[in-house]
C-alpha positions as CSV (number, residue, x, y, z in Angstrom):
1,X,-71.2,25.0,-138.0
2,X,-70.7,27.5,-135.3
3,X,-72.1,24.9,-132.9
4,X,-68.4,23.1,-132.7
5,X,-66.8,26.6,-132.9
6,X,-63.6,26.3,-131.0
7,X,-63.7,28.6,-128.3
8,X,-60.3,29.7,-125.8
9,X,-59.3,30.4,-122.6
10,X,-58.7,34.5,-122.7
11,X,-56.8,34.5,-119.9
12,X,-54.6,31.7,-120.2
13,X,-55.0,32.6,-124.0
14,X,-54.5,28.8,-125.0
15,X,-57.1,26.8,-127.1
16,X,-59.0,24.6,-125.5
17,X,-57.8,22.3,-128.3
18,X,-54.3,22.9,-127.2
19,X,-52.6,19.7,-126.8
20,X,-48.8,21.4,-125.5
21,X,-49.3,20.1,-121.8
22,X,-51.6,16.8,-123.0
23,X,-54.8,17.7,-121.5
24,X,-58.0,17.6,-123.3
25,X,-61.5,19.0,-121.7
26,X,-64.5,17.5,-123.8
27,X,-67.0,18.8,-121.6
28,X,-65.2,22.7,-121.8
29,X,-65.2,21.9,-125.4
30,X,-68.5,21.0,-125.8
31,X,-70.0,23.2,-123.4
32,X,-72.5,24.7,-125.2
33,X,-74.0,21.6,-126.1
34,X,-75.0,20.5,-122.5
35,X,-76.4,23.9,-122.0
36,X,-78.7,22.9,-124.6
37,X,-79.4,19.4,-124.4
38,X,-80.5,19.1,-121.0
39,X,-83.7,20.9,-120.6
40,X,-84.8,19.4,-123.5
41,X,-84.1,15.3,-122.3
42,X,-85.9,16.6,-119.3
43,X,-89.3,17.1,-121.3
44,X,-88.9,14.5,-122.9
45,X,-88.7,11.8,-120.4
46,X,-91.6,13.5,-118.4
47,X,-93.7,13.2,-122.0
48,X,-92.6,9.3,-121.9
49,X,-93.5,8.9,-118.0
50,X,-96.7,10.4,-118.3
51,X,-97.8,8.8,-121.3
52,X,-97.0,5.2,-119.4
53,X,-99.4,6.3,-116.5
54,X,-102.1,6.8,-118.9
55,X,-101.6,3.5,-120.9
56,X,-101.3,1.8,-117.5
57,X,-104.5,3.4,-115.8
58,X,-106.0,2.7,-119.3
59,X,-105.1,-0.7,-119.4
60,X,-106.7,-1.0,-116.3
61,X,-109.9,0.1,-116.6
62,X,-110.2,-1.5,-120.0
63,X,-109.5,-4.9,-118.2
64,X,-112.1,-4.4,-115.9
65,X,-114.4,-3.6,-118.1
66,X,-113.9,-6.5,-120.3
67,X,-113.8,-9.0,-117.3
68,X,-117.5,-7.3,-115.7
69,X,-119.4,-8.0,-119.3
70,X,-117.4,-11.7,-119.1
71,X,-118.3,-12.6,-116.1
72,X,-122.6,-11.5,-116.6
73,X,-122.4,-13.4,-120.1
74,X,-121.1,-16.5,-118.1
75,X,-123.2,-16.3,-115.5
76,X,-126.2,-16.0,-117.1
77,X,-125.4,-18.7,-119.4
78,X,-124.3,-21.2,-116.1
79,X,-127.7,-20.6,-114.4
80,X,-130.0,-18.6,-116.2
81,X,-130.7,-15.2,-116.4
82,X,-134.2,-15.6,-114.3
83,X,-134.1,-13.9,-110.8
84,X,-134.1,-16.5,-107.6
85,X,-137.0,-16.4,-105.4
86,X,-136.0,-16.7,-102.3
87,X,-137.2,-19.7,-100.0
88,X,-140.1,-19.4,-97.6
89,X,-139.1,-21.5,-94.4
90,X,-143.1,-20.8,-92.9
91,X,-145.7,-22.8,-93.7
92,X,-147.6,-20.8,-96.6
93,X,-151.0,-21.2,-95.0
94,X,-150.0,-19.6,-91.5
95,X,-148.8,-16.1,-90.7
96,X,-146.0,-15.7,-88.4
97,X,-146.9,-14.3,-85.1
98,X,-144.5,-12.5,-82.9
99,X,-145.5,-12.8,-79.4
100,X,-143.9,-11.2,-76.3
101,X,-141.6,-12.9,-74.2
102,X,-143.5,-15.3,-71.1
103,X,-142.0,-15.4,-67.5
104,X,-141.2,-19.0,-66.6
105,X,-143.5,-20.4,-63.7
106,X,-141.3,-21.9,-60.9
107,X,-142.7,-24.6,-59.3
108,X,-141.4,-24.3,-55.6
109,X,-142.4,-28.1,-54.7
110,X,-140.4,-29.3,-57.3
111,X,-137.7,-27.8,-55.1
112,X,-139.0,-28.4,-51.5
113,X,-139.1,-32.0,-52.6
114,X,-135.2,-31.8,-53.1
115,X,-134.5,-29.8,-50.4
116,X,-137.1,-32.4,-48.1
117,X,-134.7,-35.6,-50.0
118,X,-131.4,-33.5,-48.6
119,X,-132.6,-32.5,-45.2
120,X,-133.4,-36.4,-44.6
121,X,-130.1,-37.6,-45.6
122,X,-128.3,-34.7,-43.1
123,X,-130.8,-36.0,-40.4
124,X,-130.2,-39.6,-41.2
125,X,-126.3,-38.8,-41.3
126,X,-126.7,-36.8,-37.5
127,X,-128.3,-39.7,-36.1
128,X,-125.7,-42.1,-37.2
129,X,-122.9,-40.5,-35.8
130,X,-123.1,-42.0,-32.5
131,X,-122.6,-45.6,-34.3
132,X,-119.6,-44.6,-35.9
133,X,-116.0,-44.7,-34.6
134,X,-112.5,-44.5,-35.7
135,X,-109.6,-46.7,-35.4
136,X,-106.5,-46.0,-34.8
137,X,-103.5,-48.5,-35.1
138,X,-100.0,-48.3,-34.6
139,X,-96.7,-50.6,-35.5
140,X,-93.6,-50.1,-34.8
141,X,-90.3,-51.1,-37.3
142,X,-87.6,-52.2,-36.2
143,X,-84.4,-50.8,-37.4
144,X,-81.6,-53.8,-37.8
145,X,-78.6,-52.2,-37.5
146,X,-79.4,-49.7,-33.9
147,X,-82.6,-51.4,-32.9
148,X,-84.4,-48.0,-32.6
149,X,-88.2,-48.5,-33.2
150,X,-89.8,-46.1,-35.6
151,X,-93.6,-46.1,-35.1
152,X,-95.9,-46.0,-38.2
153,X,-100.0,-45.1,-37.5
154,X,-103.1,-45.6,-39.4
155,X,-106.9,-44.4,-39.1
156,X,-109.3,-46.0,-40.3
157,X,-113.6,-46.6,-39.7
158,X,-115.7,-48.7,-37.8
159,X,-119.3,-49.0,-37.4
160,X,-120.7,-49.7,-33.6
161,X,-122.6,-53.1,-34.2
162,X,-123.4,-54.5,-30.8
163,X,-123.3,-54.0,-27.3
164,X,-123.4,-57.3,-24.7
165,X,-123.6,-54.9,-22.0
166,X,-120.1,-55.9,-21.0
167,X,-118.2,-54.7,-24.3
168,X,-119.3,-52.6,-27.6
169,X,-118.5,-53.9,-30.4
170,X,-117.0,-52.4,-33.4
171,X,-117.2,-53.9,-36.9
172,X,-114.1,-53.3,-39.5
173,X,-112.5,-54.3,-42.7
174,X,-110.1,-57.1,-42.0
175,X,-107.7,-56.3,-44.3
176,X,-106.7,-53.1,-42.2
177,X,-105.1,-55.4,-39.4
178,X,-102.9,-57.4,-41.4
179,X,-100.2,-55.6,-39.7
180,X,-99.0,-56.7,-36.2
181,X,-100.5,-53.9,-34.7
182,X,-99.0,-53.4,-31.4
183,X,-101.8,-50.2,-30.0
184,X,-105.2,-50.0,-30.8
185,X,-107.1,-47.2,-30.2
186,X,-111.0,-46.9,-30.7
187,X,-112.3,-42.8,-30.6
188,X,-116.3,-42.5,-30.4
189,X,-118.4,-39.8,-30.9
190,X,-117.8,-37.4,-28.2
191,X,-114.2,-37.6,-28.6
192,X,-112.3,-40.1,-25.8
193,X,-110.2,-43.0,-26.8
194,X,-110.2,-46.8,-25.7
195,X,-107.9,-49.6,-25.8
196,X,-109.8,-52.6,-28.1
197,X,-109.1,-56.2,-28.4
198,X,-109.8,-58.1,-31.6
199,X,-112.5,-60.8,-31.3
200,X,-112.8,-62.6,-34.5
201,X,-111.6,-62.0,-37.9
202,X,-113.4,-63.5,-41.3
203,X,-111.1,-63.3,-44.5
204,X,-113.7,-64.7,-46.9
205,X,-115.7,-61.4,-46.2
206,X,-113.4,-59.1,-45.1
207,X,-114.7,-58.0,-42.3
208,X,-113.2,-57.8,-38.4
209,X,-114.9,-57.6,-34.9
210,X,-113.3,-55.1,-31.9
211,X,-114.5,-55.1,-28.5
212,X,-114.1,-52.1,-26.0
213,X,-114.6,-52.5,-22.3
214,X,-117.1,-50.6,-20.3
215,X,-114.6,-50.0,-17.6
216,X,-112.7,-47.9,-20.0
217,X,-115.2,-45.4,-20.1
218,X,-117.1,-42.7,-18.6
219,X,-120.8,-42.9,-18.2
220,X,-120.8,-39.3,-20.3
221,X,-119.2,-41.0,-23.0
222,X,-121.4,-44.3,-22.7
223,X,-124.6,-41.9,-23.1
224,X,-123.1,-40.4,-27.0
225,X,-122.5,-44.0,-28.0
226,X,-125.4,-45.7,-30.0
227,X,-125.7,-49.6,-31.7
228,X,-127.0,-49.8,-35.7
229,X,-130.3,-50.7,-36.0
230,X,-130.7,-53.5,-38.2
231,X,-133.4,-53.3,-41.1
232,X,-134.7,-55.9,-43.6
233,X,-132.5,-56.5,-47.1
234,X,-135.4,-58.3,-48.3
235,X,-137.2,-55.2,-49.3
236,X,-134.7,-53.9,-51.4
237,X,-135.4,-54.1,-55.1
238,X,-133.9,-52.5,-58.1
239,X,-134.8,-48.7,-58.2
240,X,-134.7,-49.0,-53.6
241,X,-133.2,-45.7,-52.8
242,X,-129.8,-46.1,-50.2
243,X,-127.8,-43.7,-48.1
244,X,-124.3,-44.9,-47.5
245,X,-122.5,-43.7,-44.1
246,X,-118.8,-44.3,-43.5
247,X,-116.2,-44.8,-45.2
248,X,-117.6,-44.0,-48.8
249,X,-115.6,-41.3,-50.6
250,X,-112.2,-41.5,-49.6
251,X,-113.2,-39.9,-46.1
252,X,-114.4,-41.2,-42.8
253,X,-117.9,-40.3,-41.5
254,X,-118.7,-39.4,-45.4
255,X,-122.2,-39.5,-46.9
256,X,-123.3,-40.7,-50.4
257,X,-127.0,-41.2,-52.1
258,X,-128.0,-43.5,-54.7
259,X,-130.3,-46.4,-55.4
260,X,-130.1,-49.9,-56.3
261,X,-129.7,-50.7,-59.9
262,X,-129.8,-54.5,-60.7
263,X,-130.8,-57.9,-59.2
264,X,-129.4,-59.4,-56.4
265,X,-126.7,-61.4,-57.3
266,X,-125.3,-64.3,-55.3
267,X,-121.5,-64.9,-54.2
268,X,-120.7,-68.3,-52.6
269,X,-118.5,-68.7,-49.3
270,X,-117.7,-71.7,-47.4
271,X,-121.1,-73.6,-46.6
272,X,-123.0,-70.6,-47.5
273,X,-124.1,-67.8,-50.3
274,X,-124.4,-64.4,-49.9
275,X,-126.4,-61.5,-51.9
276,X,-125.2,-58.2,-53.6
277,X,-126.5,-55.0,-54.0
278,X,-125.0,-53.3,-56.7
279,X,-126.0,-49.5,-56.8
280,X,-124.9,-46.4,-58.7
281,X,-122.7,-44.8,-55.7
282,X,-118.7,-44.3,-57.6
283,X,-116.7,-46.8,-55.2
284,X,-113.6,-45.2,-54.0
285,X,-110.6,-47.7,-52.5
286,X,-110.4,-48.4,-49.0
287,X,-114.8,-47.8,-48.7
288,X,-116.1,-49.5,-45.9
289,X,-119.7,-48.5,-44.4
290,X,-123.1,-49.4,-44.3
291,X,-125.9,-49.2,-46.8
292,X,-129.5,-47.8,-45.2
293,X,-132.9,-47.7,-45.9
294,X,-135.2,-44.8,-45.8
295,X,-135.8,-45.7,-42.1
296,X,-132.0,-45.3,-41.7
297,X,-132.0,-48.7,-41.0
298,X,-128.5,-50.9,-42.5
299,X,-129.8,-53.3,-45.1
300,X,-126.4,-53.7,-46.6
301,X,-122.2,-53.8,-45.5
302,X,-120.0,-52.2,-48.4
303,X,-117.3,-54.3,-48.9
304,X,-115.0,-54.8,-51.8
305,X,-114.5,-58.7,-51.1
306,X,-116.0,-60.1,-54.1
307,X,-114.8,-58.7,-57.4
308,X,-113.5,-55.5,-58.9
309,X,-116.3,-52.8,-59.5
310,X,-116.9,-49.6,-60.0
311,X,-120.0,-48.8,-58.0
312,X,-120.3,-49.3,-54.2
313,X,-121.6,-53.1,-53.7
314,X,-123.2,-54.1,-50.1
315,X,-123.3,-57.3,-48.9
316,X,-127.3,-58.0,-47.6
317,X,-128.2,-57.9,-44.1
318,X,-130.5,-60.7,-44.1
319,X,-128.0,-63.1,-46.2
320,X,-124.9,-62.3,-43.8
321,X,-126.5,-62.0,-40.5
322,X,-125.9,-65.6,-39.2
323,X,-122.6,-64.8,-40.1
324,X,-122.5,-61.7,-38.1
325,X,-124.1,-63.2,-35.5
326,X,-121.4,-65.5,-34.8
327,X,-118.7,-63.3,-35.6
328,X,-120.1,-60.3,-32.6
329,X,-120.8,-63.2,-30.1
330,X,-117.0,-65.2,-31.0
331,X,-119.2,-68.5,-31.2
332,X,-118.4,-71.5,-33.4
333,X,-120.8,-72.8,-35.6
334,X,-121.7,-75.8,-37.5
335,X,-119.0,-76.6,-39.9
336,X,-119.7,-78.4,-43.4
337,X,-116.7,-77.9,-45.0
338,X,-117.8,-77.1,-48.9
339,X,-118.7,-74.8,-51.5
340,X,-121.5,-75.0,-52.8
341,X,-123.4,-73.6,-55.6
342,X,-127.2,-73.1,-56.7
343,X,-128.3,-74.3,-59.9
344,X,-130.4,-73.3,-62.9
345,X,-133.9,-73.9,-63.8
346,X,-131.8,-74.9,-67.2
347,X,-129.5,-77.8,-65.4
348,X,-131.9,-78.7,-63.2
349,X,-134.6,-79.5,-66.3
350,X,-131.4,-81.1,-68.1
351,X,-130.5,-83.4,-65.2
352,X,-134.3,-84.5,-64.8
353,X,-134.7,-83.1,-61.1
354,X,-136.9,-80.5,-59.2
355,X,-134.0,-79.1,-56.7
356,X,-130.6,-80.1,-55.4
357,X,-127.3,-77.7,-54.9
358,X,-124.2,-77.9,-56.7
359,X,-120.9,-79.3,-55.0
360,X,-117.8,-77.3,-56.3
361,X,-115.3,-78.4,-53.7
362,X,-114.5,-80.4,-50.9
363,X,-111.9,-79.0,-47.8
364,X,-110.1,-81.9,-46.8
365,X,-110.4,-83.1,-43.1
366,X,-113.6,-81.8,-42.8
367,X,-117.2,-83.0,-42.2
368,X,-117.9,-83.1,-46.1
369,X,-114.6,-84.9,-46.8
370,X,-114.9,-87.8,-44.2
371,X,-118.4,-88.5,-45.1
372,X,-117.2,-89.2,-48.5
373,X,-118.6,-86.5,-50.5
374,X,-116.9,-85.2,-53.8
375,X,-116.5,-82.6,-55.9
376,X,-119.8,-82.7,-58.5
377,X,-121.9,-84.0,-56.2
378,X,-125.8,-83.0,-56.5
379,X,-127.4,-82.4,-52.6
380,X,-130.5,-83.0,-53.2
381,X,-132.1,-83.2,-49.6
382,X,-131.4,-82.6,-45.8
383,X,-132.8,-85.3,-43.8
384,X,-136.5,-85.1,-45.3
385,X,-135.9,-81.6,-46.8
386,X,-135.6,-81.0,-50.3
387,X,-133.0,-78.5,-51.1
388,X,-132.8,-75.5,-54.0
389,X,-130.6,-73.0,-52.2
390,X,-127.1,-72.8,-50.5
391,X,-128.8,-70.3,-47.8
392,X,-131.2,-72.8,-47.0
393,X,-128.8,-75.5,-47.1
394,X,-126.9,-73.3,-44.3
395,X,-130.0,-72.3,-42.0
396,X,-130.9,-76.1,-41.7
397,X,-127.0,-76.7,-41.0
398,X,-127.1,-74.5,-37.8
399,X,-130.6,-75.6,-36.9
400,X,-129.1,-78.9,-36.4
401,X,-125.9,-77.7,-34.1
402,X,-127.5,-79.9,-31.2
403,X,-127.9,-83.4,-33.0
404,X,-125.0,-85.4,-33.1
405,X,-125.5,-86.3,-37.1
406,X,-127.9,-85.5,-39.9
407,X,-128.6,-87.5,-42.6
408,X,-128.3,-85.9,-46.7
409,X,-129.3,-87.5,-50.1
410,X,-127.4,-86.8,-52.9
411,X,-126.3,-87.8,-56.3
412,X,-123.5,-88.6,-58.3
413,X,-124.0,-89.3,-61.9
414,X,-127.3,-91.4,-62.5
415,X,-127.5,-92.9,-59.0
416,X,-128.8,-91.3,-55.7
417,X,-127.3,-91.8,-52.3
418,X,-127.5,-91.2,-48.2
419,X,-124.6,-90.1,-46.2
420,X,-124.3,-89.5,-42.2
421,X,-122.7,-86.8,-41.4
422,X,-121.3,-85.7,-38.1
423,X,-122.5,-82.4,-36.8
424,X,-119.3,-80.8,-35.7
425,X,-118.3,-76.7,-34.5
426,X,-115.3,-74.5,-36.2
């Protein structure tokens, strides 16, 4: 076939088949063959890629087909081939009504009222500020090895109770004078600074009297001074509305609003029982003040004496002014020497008698304990008095201060009995 003709190298005139120097070309052999092969692999791999697009694109479309019909046969034999109605959410009877948009009506009373609550307290707040003052206390450390003395200060609030026309006299929390301090100072309203002296301190309440001298002050600074005015606790009932002045939120001459939210509840103290207000003011540590009535007027001292709480608790005026009475004056009183508890409607029906007042413990040496009463004892009357409260118990203790003994029933178990006791001052 002229196909595998052998062709040769005119110029070298040697065959291409020539094997005398052992070389052998198969592609200058064969040359005419890849001339002629090439084109037509070419065209034929372009026929084979072509024909693959189409299948594929064919493929394709034929699958989507297939899956469309599917998928309408399935659904309409999953939930029927009926059209949804769709689902009216208005009442059929009533025709939907767009109207137009309506201003709101402000009421402006709603907010004169607040504003007329606000402006009070700021008035209320003004007016106390010439019954407040600030404390300020410094001790000294000693150091042990050079004996240098390193001074260490603290502020803290007090509230301008009384004035004997010799002194002022500042109320505090006890607690803030554990320290020995070694310099007191008292600033007032208009800014000057005294020297105090510390009449009496009362641990059971946590509470602490100061006195500062007239002669340590100018009659300009005398004028910007003012006393609390005392108002009536009795009048405060769940729902009263307060203002607390002082100490209240972790800053001196700060201001809080609330109102009192439960029942007074009673706290016991030697020969005597204070009430609580609890109210819905946050208590911050340290809060010291006074609670006031819408007069401005203190019906309550905050304290944090009795119990942990959350909310500001005041101690009432009415049930702790005796107290206060003998701690702004330095007097002694008449001295039981017990706690004592109320009792029940539920004991009291159980133990068969109309009144009487618990006896919960006995301070040895004292009146109590050397006229032989004990622990679980039932006081039932004071002289001719029946007794149902510790309160009363303790205003017909300092009514008797100038009799030399008083006699009191009690009872202890089944049987009832009389004791003397000697009136004596602590």
């Amino acid at each position: 076939m002229d196909i595998f003709r052998k062709s040769t190298d005119k110029k070298n005139k040697k065959s291409f088949f020539d094997l005398s120097d052992g070389r052998y070309d198969a592609a200058d052999s064969y040359g005419v063959i890849n001339e002629e092969q090439t084109p037509q692999n070419r065209q034929l791999k372009r026929r084979k890629t072509l024909t693959m697009i189409l299948t594929v694109i064919f493929g394709a479309a034929l699958f989507g087909i297939i899956a469309s019909v599917t998928f309408k046969l399935t659904s309409d034999i999953m939930n029927g081939s009926d059209e949804k109605t769709p689902v009216n959410v208005q009442p059929s009877d009533v025709t939907p009504v767009i109207t137009k948009p309506v201003d709101p009506e402000i009421d402006p009373t709603a907010f004169l009222a607040l504003e007329s609550l606000y402006s009070a307290v700021r008035v209320t707040a003004r007016a106390l500020n010439p019954c407040i003052a600030e404390v300020s206390a410094v001790s000294y450390s000693t150091d042990p090895v050079f004996g240098t003395k390193t001074p260490q200060s603290r502020t803290f609030f007090g509230i301008i109770f009384g004035d004997n026309k010799v002194e002022y006299l500042v109320m505090v929390r006890n607690d803030f004078l554990e320290k020995p301090y070694e310099d007191l100072q008292v600033t007032f309203n208009r800014g000057s600074s005294s020297s105090v002296r510390v009449v009496c301190r009362n641990e059971e309440v946590n509470l602490a009297v100061l006195a500062v001298s007239y002669k340590d002050m100018s009659d300009y600074d005398k004028d910007g001074i003012s006393v609390i005015t005392i108002g009536d606790s009795a009048q405060c009932d769940v729902g009263t509305a307060l203002v607390a002045i002082g100490f209240v939120n972790g800053r001196s001459r700060s201001v809080d609003v609330g109102f009192v939210t439960s029942e007074k509840e009673s706290v016991y103290i030697r020969d005597n029982a204070l009430e609580l207000l609890e109210t819905n003011m946050p208590l911050n540590e340290g809060a010291f003040g006074v609670a006031l009535n819408a007069n401005g007027e203190v019906v309550g001292i905050i304290t944090e004496a009795f119990g942990e709480s959350n909310c500001i608790r005041t101690i009432t005026i009415n049930s702790i002014s005796n107290l206060l009475y003998d701690m702004l004056n330095d007097s002694k009183t008449v001295a039981f020497g017990a706690m004592l508890s109320d009792l029940n409607s539920a004991t009291r029906k159980k133990l068969g008698i109309k009144g009487g007042i618990l006896l919960t413990e006995v301070f040895e040496g004292t009146a109590a304990d050397e006229a032989g009463f004990r622990k679980g004892d039932i006081l039932l009357k004071f002289g001719d008095t029946e007794l149902f409260f510790v309160s009363q118990f303790n205003t017909l203790l300092r009514q008797s201060e100038n009799e030399p003994s008083v006699s009191i029933t009690y009872r202890r178990g089944e049987e009832e009995f009389k004791a003397t006791v000697k009136i004596r001052k602590e």
